[in-house]
N, C-alpha and C positions, 0 to 999 in steps of 0.2 A: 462324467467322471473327472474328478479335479488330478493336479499334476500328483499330488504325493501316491494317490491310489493306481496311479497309471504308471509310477517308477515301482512300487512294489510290487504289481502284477509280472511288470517285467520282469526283475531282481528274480520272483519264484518261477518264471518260465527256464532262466539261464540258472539254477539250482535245478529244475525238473530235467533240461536239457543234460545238465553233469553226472546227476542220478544215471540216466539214460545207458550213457557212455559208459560209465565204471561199472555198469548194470551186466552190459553185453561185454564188457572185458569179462567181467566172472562167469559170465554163461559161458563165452568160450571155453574158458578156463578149465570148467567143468564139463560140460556138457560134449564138446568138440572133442572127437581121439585124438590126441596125440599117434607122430610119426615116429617110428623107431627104425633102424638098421634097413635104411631103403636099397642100398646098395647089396647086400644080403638076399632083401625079396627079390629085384631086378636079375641079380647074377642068376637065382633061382628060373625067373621067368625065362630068359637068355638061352640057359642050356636045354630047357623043355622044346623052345621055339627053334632050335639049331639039332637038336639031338641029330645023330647021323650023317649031317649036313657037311660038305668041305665046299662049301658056295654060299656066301652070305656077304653082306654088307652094312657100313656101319661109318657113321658120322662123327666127327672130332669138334668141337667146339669153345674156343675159349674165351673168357672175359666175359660171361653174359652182365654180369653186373647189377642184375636185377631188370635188367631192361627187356620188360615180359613183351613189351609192345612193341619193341622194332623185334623180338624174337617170332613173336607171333608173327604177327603180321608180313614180314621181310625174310625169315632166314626158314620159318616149321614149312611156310608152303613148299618152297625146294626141295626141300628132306623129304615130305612126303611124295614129292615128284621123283624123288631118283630112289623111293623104294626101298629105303635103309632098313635095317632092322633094330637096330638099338644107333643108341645114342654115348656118346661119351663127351665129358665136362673134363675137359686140361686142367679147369682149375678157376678162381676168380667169377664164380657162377652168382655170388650176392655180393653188393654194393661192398657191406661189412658183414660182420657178426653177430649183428643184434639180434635177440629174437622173431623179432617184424622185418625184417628181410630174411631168414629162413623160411618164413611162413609164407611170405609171401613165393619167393621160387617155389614149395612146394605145391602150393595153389596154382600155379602158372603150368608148371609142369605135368603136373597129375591130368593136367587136357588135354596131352598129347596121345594118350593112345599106344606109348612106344616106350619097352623101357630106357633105362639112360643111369649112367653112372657117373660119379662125382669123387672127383682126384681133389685131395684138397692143395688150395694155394694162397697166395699172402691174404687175399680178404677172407677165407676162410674162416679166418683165425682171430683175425685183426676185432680190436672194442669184444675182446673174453668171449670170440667163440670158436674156439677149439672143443669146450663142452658139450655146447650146442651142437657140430659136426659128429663130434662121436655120439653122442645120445642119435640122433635124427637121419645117420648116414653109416655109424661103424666105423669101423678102426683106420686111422689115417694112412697105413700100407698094406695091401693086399695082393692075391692074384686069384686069376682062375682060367682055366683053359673049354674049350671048342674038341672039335674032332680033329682037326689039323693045327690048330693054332695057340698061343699063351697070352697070357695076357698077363705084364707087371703092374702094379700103379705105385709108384714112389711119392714119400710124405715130404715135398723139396721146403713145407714153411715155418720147421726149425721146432715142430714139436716132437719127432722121434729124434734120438741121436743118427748121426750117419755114421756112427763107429758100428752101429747095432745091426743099422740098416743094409749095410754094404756088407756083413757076415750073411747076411736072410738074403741079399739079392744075390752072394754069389752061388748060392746053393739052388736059388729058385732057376737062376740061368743054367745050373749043370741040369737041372728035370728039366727045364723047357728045351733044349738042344734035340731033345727026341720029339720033338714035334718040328715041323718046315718053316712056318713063319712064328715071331716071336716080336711082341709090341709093346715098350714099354712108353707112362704114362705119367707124367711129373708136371709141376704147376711153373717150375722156372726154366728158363732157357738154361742151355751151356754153352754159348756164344755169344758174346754182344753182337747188336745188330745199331751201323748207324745212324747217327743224328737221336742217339737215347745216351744217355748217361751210361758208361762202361761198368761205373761199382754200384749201380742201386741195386738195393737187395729187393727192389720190390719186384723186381725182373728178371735177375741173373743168379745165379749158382757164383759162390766163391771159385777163381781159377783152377784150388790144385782140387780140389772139389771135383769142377767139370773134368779135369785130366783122369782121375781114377777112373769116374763114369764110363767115360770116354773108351778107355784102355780095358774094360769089361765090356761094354758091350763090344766093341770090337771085336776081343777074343772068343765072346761067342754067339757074334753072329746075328746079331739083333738086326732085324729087318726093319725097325725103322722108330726112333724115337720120338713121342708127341709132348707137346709142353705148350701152355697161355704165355706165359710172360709176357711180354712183347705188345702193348694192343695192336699187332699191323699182324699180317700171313708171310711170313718166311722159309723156303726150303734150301737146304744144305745135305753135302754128301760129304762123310768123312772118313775114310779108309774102311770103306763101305757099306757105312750106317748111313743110313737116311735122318736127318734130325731135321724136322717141321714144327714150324711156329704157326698155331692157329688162334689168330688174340682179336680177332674182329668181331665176336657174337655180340657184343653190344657192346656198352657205354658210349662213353666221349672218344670217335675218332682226333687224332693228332692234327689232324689237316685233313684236305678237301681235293688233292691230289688221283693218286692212281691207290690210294686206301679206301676200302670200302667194309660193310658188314660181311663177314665169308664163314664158310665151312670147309672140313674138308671131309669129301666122301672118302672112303677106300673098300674098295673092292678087291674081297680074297676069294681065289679059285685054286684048283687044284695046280693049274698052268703058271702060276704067280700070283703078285700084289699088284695092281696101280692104286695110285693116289692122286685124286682131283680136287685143286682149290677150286670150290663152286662161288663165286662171289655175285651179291645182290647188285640184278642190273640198274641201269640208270643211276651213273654218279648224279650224285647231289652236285648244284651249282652253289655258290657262294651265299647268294639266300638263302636257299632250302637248307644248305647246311647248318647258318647262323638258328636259323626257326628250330632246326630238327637240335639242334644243340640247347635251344632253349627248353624245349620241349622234354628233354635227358632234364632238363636242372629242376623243371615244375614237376614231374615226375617226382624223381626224387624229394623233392620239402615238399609235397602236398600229398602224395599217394603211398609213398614206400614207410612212411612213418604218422599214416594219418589219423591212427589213434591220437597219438602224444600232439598232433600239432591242433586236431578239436580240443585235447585237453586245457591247451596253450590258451588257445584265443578263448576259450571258454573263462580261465581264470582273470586274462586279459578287458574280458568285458564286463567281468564282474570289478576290476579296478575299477576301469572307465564309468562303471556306471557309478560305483562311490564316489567318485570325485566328482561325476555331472549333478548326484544328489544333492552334495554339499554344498556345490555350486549355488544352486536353485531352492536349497532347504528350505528358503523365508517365501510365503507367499510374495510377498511387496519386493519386487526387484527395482526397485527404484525408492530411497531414502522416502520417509514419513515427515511432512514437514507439519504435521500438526503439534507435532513434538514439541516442547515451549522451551528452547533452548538459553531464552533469556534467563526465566526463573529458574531454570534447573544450572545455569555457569555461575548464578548469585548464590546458590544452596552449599555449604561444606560439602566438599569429595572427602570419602572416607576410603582411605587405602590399604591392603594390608598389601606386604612387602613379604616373601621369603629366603631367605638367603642358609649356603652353606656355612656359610661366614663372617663373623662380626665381631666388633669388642667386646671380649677385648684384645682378640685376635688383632693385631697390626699388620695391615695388609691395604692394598689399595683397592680393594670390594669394601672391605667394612669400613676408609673413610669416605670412602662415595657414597656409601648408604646413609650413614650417620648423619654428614653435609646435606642429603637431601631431605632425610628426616626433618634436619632444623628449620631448612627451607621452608619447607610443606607448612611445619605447624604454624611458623612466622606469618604465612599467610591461609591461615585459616584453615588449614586441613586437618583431617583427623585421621592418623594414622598408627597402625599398627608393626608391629616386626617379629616375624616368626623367625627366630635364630637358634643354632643351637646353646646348650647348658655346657659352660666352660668349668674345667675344675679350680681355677684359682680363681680369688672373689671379685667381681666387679659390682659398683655400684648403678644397676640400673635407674630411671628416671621412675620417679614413684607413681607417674598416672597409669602405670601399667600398661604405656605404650610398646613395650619389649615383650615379647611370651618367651619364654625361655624352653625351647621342644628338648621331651626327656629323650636322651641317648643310649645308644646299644650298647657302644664301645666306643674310644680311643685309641688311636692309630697307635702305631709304633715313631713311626715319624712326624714329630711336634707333639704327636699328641692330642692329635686332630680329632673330634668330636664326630661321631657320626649319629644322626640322629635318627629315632627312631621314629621312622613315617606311617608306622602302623597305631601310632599310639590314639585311643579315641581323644585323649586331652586336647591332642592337638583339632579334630573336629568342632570340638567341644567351643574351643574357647574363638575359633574361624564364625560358628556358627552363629555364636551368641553377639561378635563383633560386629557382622550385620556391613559389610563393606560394601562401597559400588564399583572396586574396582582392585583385581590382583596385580602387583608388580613382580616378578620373579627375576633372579640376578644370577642365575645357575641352570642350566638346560638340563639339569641332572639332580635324583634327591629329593632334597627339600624344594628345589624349582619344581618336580615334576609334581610332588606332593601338590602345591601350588597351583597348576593350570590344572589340577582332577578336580579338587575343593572347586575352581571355577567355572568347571563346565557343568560341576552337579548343581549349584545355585543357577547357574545361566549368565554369571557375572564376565564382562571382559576381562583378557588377560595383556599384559604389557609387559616386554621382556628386554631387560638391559643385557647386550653382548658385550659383557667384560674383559672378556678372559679369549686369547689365543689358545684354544683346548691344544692343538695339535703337537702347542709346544712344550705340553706337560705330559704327554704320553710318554716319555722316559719314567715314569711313576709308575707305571701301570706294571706289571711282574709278569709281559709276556712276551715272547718272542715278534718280529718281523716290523722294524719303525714304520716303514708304507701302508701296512695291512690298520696298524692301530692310526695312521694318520688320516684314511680313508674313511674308519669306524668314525673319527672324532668330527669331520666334515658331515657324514649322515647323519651322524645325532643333532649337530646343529641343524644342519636344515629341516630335517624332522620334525625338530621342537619350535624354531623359529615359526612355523608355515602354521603352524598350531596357534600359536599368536592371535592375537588383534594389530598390535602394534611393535614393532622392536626399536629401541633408540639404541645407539649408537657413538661412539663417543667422538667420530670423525667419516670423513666423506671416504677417506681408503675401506675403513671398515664395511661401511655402508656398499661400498663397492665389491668385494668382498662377498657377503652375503648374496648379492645382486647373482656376481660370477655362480657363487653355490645353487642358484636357483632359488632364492628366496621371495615368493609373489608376494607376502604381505606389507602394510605399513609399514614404511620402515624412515626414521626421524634422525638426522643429527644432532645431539643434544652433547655436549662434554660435560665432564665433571665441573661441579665449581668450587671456586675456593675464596674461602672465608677472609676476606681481606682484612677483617675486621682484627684476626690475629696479629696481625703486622703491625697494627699501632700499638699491643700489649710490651714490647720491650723498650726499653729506655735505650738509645743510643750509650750513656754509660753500660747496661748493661751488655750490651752488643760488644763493645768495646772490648771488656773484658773478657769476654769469652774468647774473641780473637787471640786476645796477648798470652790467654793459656796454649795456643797451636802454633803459633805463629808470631817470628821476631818481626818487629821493622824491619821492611822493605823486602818483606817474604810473603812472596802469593800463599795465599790461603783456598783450596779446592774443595768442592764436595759433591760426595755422591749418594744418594740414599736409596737403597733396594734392600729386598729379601737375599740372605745369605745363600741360590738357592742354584742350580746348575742353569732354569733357563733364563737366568737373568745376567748371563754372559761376563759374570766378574773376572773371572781369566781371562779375557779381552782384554778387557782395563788396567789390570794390573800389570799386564806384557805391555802393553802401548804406556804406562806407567813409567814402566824401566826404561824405556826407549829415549819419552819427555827427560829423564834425567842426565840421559848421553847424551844429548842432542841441544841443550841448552844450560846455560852456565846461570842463568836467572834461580834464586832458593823458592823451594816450593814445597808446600803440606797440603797433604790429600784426607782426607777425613771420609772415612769410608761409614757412614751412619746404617745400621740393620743389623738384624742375628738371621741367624738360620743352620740348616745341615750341613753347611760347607763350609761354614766361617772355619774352623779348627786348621782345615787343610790349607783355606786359600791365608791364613795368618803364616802357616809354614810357607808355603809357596813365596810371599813377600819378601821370610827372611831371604830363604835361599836366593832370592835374585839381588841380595843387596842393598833393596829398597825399604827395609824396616825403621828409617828415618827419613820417611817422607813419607810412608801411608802410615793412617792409627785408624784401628779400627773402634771405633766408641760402642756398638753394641748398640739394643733397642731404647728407644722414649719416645716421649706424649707427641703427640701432632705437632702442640704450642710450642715443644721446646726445639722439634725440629725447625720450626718458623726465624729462633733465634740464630740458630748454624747457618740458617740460608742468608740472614740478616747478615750476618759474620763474613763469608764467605764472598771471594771475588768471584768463582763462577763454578760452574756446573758440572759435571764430566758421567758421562752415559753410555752404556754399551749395549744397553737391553735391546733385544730385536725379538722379543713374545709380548710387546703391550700392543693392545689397542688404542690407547690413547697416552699414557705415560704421563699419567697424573704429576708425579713427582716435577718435572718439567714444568708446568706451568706454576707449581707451587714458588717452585726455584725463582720461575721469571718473574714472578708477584715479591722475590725478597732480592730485588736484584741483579740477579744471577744470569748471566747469558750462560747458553747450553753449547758445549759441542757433545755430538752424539752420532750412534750409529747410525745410517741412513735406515728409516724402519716405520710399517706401518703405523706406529704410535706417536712416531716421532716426525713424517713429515708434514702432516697437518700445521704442525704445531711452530716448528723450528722454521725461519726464515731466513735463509742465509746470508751472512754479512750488517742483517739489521739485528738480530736477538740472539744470533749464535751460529753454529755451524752442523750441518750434518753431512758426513763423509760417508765412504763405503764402505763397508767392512775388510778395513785393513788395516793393523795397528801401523803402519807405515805413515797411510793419509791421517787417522787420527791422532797420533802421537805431532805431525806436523802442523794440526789445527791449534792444537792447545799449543805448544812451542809459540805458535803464531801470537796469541793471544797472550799469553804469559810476556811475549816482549812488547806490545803496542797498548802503553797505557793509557793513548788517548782513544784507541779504538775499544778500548773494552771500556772506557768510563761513557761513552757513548750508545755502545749497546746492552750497557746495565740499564740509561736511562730509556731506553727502546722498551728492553722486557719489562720494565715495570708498565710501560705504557700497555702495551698489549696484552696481559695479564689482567689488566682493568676489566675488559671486555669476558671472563670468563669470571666473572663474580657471582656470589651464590643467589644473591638475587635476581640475577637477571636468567641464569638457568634455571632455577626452581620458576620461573614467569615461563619458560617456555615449558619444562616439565607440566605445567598445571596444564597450561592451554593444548598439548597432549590429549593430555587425558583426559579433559572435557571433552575433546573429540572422538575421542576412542567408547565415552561413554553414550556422546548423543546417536554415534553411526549406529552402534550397539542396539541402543531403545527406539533406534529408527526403521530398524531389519536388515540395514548392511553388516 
């Protein structure tokens, strides 16, 4: 039997195993009676088994907590040695409320042989089962009386009122007065008891609470109060009530002391009451106790809720085993080297590309793509690009390397294209392109369109991590920024790991991913930029565009972004105002981009006084940004959502030394003191970088000629060289069975 037939067999043994489970949840369901109004049948059994009787005995027990097994075993043998006749629960008888700790004390209990009644108290109730209690037990306060004796049980865990409760118990105390002894039954203390927290309500009655109690039974006469609260055994006399704490029936003791598992018998005769704490011999030593503690907590996660935790590791192994599949899907766990990787790295790679976003959109997605577009084809590739259909006109390239995917709708905001992934054209024209290899530049959309088309062909997927999502979830129309920052971390990794390959546009990013949990390929590769545009303007014309911004002997600055909130232009423009307080040197700032915020942050300028020294010029071509950077002494940056901060090295290719915010995009790139500066986000340190700079015109004419050096190194041919060899590799592991 080979591996895949041997993982499917499994796969349908842990699907036959789950059937199973959910099989016998519904047989119970059905099948098993249901318990109703126990405490009702019990009081029933009680008065039958006493009729006539003024000599009987009866057990107090609190906190059992679901602990069938030090019950059984440690506390029912005693009880049945000293002869009781019923049973009574103070209170805190199951862990919680869930249905599976019901069921289960009933199941425990129903062995005993003896009836037993149930006072409810704080775990009663606790995780929505106060329902459950009254369904399975009856009403949270009651009574009932013997031939000599009464019996109260008070609901102390806040689902009766005690304005209600305390009109019903003074009336139940003036009928039980004609009877000799009188016992009431409540789940809280009315006295703190040391080294326990004085106000938790999980143990005590609020003060003027316990005072009322107090001051009735007193006046009439109650022979002796019981309540759990407490997990320890304590007794108290107070103006000559008895009030006993019996909280030792199980759970977790507090320590290892003079506390033990206990009960307390009491014996009524016609001659009186006693009361005897019966406590489970042989303390536990420091070992036995850690063991026996342990042994409380496996209980609990494995027995008391052992449906839901089969269910658990049942779903659990159904992951693991998808992910050991995937693992191991390829017969050949070690690369194919028959593979002819020569002829196949000399053959055209034919790419399609998807993106949400493109030209004519202006953005730094659409000239990363466009850039590598040119690259590719320069060197022999053949490629395609699946973008959305803009409504103002662009001139695509006429080989039909652009598909234009038809849209649903345009946003409210730009005006943003959303495209329609259901469309078969878009199959259509994927199919008949015949590619060896998808690129996707959007983990959402049109990317995801993108890795389906690939997995239905069988073709690799390679995916560029553009975009900081987490920084654009201010877009999103929902409440909670943590909850959407979380969302935008799992979709990355999600989509990444789905991959073949992911590039990256710096080693923080790549790190990054790493942090996220990202196992697959994963490539530093940057943007590159066409240096080629830098020789298109004539030093006259460079000139000129200056002497429109800028007089002699006036810095000249620029900045170019999307107009847009996560690209931190409010930084800039405060650190702006500062640079003009703080230095006497003239200075113009050319704020290059449009978007949703320009209107406001154009007010914003006035109002700080600075609307002659920033202009904002609004959008243009790539090339004519190339001439501003030519123009321009240096750089000025606040963005902290790029991954790589394209703009920055276009700048250093015209020039430009940067100061910028210190920022995943930005420290790759930025060198301090050789091509520019990056500070922390403080318009204090940034406003005194550019000051710095704006006065030392032999240091900036020195790290103008830096970044033009360094800028060298990210040229579009030498990226699209590593681009290629990528993805030759991504296609040989592919057709190799990695």
């Amino acid at each position: 039997m080979n591996r895949k037939k041997r993982l499917k067999l499994l796969l349908s043994f842990i699907l036959l195993f789950m059937t199973s489970l959910i099989g016998y949840k519904i047989y119970r369901f059905i099948y098993e009676s249901d318990y109703e109004a126990l405490n009702a049948d019990h009081i029933e059994q009680i008065e039958t088994r006493l009729a006539g009787k003024d000599t009987f005995r009866f057990a107090v027990v609190g906190n059992i907590r679901n602990s069938m097994q030090i019950f059984d075993e440690r506390i029912m043998p005693l009880i049945r040695d000293k002869g009781v006749d019923f049973i009574i629960s103070a209170g805190n008888a199951v862990y919680d409320g869930a249905e599976d700790k019901y069921w289960l004390l009933y199941r425990g209990l129903r062995k005993l042989g003896i009836p037993y009644l149930l006072a409810t108290g704080y775990n009663e109730v606790e995780d929505f089962g106060a329902s459950k209690f009254y369904r399975h037990f009856g009403p949270y306060f009651f009574s009932f009386h013997l031939k000599n004796t009464y019996f109260i049980f008070l609901d102390s865990s806040g689902q009766t009122s005690w304005k209600w409760q305390l009109r019903w118990l003074q009336k139940e105390l003036r009928i039980a007065e004609k009877y000799p002894y009188r016992f009431v039954v409540l789940g809280h203390s009315l006295f703190p008891l040391p080294g326990f927290d004085p106000d938790d309500p999980q143990y005590i009655l609020e003060e003027s609470l316990s005072q009322k109690l107090q001051r009735l039974f007193s006046r009439y006469g109650v022979t002796a109060v019981f309540s759990a609260g407490y997990p320890t055994y304590h007794e108290t006399v107070v103006q000559g009530v008895r009030y006993i704490v019996s909280g030792g029936g199980g759970g977790l003791l507090l320590g290892q002391g003079k506390e033990r598992y206990q009960f307390v018998k009491v014996d009524v005769r016609p001659e009186g009451v006693t009361c005897e704490n019966v406590a489970v011999p042989r303390r536990l030593g420091a070992w036995r106790y850690q063991l026996e503690t342990l042994g409380l907590f496996l209980n609990s996660l494995f027995y008391i809720s052992l449906f839901n935790l089969l269910v658990i590791l049942a779903v659990v192994s159904l992951i693991a085993l998808k992910v050991y599949s995937l693992i191991i899907r390829q017969e050949h766990l070690y690369r194919d080297f028959s593979i002819d990787e020569e002829t196949l790295s000399k053959s055209p790679l034919r790419v399609a590309m998807f993106t949400n976003n493109y030209l004519p959109f202006i953005g730094g997605v659409p000239l990363s793509i466009d850039r590598l577009h040119r690259g590719l084809v320069q060197q022999g590739a053949v490629v395609k690009i699946f973008a959305p259909t803009y409504p103002q006109p662009w001139a695509d390239p006429e080989d039909g390397s652009v598909f234009r995917c038809p849209v649903l709708f345009y946003t409210r905001l730009d005006h943003f294209p959303v495209v329609n992934i259901f469309s078969r054209k878009i199959d259509r024209a994927f199919k008949t392109f015949g590619c060896d290899l998808v690129h996707v530049h959007q983990p959402f959309w049109v990317g995801k369109k993108g890795i389906r088309l690939a997995r239905k062909y069988g073709i690799p997927v390679v995916f560029t991590y553009h975009t900081r999502l987490e920084r654009y979830t201010h877009y999103i129309p929902l409440p909670g920024t943590a909850l959407k920052n979380l969302a935008a971390h799992f979709l990355i990794k999600r989509f990444a790991n789905k991959c073949n390959a992911i590039i990256t546009p710096t080693s923080s990013t790549e790190e990054y991913l790493r942090n996220l949990g990202v196992s697959a390929l994963i490539e530093t590769i940057p943007t590159g930029i066409n240096l080629a545009d830098y020789t298109h303007w004539t030093p006259e014309q460079i000139q000129d565009l200056r002497c429109q911004y800028a007089a002699p002997g006036e810095r000249l600055l620029i900045s170019v972004s999307r107009m847009a909130k996560e690209k931190n232009i409010d930084f800039l423009i405060d650190g702006l105002a500062k640079v003009k307080n703080r230095t006497n040197i003239p200075f113009k700032c050319l704020l290059v981009g449009d978007g949703p915020e320009r209107e406001r942050l154009e007010e914003k300028v006035a109002g700080l006084g600075i609307a002659d020294r920033v202009i904002f010029t609004g959008n243009m071509t790539p090339r004519e940004v190339v001439r501003w950077y030519l123009a321009a002494d240096f750089f000025v940056f606040a963005s902290t959502s790029e991954t790589q901060g394209m703009v920055l090295l276009e700048a250093m290719a015209g020039g430009c030394p940067v100061v910028a915010v210190r920022a995943s995009g930005v420290y790759d790139v930025v060198k301090d003191g050789y091509n520019g500066f990056k500070v922390p986000e403080s318009t204090e340190s940034w406003a005194d970088a550019v000051a710095k700079l704006l006065g030392d015109s032999r240091q900036l004419a020195t790290m103008s000629e830096n970044s033009r050096a360094f800028a060298v190194n990210y040229s579009m041919e030498k990226i699209t060289t590593k681009v290629l060899r990528l993805y030759r590799r991504v296609v040989i592991l592919a057709q190799s069975g990695r």
